[in-house]
N, C-alpha and C positions, 0 to 999 in steps of 0.2 A: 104675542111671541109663541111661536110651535114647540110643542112638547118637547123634542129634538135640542131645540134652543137651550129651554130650562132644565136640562137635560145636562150639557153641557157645560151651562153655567153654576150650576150646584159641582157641578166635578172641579170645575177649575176655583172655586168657592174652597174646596174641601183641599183639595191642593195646597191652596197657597195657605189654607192653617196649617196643614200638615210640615210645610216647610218652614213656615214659620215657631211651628214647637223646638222642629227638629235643632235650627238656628239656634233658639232660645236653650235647647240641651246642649247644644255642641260650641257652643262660642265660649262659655270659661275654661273649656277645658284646650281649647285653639290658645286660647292667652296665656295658659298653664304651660301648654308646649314651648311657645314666644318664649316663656320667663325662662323658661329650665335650659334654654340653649344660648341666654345672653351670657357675655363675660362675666364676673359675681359684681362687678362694681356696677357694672350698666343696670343690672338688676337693682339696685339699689337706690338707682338713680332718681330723686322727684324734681318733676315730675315724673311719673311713668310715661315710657315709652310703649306701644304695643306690638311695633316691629323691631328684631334685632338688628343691630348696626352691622354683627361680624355674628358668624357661630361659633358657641363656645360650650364643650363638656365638662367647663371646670366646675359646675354645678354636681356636677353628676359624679363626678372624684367625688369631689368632696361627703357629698351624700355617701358613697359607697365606703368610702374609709373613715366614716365619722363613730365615733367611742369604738366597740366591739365589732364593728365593721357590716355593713349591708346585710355578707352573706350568713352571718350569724342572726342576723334579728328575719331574714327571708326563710331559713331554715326556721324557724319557733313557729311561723306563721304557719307554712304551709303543714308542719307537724301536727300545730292545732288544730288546721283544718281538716285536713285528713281521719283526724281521729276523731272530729265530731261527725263526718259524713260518715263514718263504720259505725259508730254507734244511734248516730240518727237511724239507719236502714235496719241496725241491728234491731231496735225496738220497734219503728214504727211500722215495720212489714209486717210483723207476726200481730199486733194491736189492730192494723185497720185488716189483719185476712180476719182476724178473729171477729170485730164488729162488724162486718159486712155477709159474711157465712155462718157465724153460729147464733144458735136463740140463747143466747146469754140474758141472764133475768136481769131488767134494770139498765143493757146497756146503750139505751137512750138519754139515760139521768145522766151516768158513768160520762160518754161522749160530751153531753152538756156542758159539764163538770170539768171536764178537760180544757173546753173550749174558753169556759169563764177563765180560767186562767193566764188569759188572753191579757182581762183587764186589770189584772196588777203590776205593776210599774215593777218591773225586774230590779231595779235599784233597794227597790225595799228588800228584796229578798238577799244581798248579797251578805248582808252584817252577817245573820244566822249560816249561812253560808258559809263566811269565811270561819266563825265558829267552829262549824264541824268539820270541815278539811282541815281545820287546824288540830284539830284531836287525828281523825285517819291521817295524817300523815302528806296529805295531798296541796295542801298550799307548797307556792313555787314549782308544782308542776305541770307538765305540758299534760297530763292525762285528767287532773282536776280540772284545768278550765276547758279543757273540750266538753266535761262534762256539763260545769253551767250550760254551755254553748249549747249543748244537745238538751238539757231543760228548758232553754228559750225557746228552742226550735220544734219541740215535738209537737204540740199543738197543732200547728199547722202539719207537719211532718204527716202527722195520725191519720188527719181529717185530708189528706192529699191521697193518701193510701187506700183510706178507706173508701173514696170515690174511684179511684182504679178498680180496686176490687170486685164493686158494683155494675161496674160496667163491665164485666167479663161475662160474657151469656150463660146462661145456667145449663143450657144445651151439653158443654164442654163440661164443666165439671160433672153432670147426672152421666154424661160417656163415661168418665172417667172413672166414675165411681162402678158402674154397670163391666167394667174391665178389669178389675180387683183393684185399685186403688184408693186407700185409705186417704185422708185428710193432707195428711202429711206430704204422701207421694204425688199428692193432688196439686199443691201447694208447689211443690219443687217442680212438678214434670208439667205443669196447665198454666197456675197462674202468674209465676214469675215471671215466664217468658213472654206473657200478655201483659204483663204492667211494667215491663222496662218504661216506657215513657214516663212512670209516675213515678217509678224511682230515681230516673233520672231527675227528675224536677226536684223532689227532695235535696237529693247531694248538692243539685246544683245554689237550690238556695241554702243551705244547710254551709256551702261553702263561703257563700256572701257574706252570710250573715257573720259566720267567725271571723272571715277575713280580716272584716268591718269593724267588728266589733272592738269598743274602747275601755270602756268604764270598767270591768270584769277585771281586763288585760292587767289594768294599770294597779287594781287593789290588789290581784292574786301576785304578780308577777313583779314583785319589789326589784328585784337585783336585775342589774343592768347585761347581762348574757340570757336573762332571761324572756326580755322586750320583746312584745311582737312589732308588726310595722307600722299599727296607728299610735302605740307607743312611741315609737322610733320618731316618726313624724312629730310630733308635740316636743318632744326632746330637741329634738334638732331643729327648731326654725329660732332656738334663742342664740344669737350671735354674743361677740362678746362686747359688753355693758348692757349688755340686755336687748341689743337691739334685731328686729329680726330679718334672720336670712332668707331673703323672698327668692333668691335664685336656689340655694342648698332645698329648701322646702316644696319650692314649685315643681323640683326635678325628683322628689320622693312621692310629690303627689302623682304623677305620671308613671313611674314606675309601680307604686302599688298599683294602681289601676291596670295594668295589663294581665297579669293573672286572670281578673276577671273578666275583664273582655276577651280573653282569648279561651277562657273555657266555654263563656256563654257561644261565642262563636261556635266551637267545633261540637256544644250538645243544641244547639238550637232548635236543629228537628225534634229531638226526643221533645226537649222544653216544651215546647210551643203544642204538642199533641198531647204529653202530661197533663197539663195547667188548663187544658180544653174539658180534660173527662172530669175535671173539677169543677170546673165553670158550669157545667151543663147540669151539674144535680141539682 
């Protein structure tokens, strides 16, 4: 076979896994759509069906008007979320310009250190946690668990930063400095505007993860105006005798998910050129 051939044949090789993963990612969530637009009985119905018979939004009433309503528990979420990306950015910019530009003594151990804390199981740490939010005054609020959320997430937040940082040419800051520019002025006027990508990447996982996030949600956030949306979701797929609402539940799984999808969409540039100057150290 000519070069050209196996050429060819490796592409169309790499193709059809390629379509194949994608398939294998995007078909529960095609079923998820199916369930959330059947009538609620059809949804219900076993066997399952995978196409609907009629379309129907009464899945999605129902989700919306269900206990405190949608847009109460859509409101918690995105509040959360928001206030974990401002304080992710808030700490992690100034920690990774710090370990990437200053001879700070030992911060090799310090970053290590950080990074080990990668492998403790976040669940262990909530007891002590709720402990002392419960003394400051922070349990049942939206500004206590953004802050877990921004403890889970700095690790990586740091360590994303801190490779932006390093890839900024030394060229640019020695100008800068050579111009009367201090650290600071350095920092705000040079490097900021060279690590949008990296900051972008931060918020943008920084907002997943809170989005996403369950277990936190559900110990800190007892009272039901309080719930974020993976709360909501768990709450709401128990119908009455206990049984579950596959059409009420299938149409909150769809809905949560577009927030996300729709912001990865509109940063994907940044994303994708971020999460590169990371990859490459």
């Amino acid at each position: 076979m000519s070069i050209a051939g196996q050429t060819n044949r490796k592409r169309y090789l790499v193709t059809a896994i390629c379509l194949f993963v994608v398939a294998l990612m995007v078909f529960p969530l095609i079923v998820s759509l199916f369930a959330s637009v059947k009538p609620a009985a059809e949804a219900q119905a076993v066997p399952p069906s995978y196409l609907p018979t009629s379309l129907s939004l009464e899945s999605y009433l129902n989700f919306a008007n269900y206990q405190a309503g949608l847009g109460v528990y859509l409101t918690n979420s995105l509040v959360v979320a928001f206030l974990t990306i401002f304080f992710c950015l808030l700490l992690a910019v100034p920690a990774g310009y710090g370990l990437a530009r200053f001879p700070i003594p030992g911060k090799e151990f310090l970053f290590l250190l950080l990074l080990a804390s990668l492998m403790i199981p976040y669940q262990a740490l909530l007891t002590p946690l709720l402990l002392v939010f419960n003394k400051l005054g922070l349990q049942q609020t939206q500004v206590g668990l953004a802050l877990i959320h921004t403890a889970l997430q700095m690790p990586f937040s740091v360590y994303l930063m801190r490779t932006s940082f390093e890839a900024v040419p030394k060229d640019l800051e020695e100008a800068a400095m050579i111009d009367g520019c201090n650290s600071m002025e350095a920092l705000f006027r040079i490097f900021l505007p060279a690590v949008v990508p990296g900051m972008t990447t931060v918020a943008l996982f920084a907002f997943i993860m809170s989005w996403n996030e369950f277990i936190a949600a559900l110990i800190f956030m007892n009272s039901e105006s309080k719930f974020t949306i993976p709360v909501m979701l768990v709450a709401s797929r128990t119908g009455s005798y206990g049984a579950i609402d596959w059409g009420m539940l299938q149409a909150g799984v769809i809905i949560s998910i577009l927030p996300c999808a729709l912001l990865y969409v509109f940063l994907q540039k940044y994303y994708v050129s971020g999460f590169l100057n990371g990859a490459v150290k």
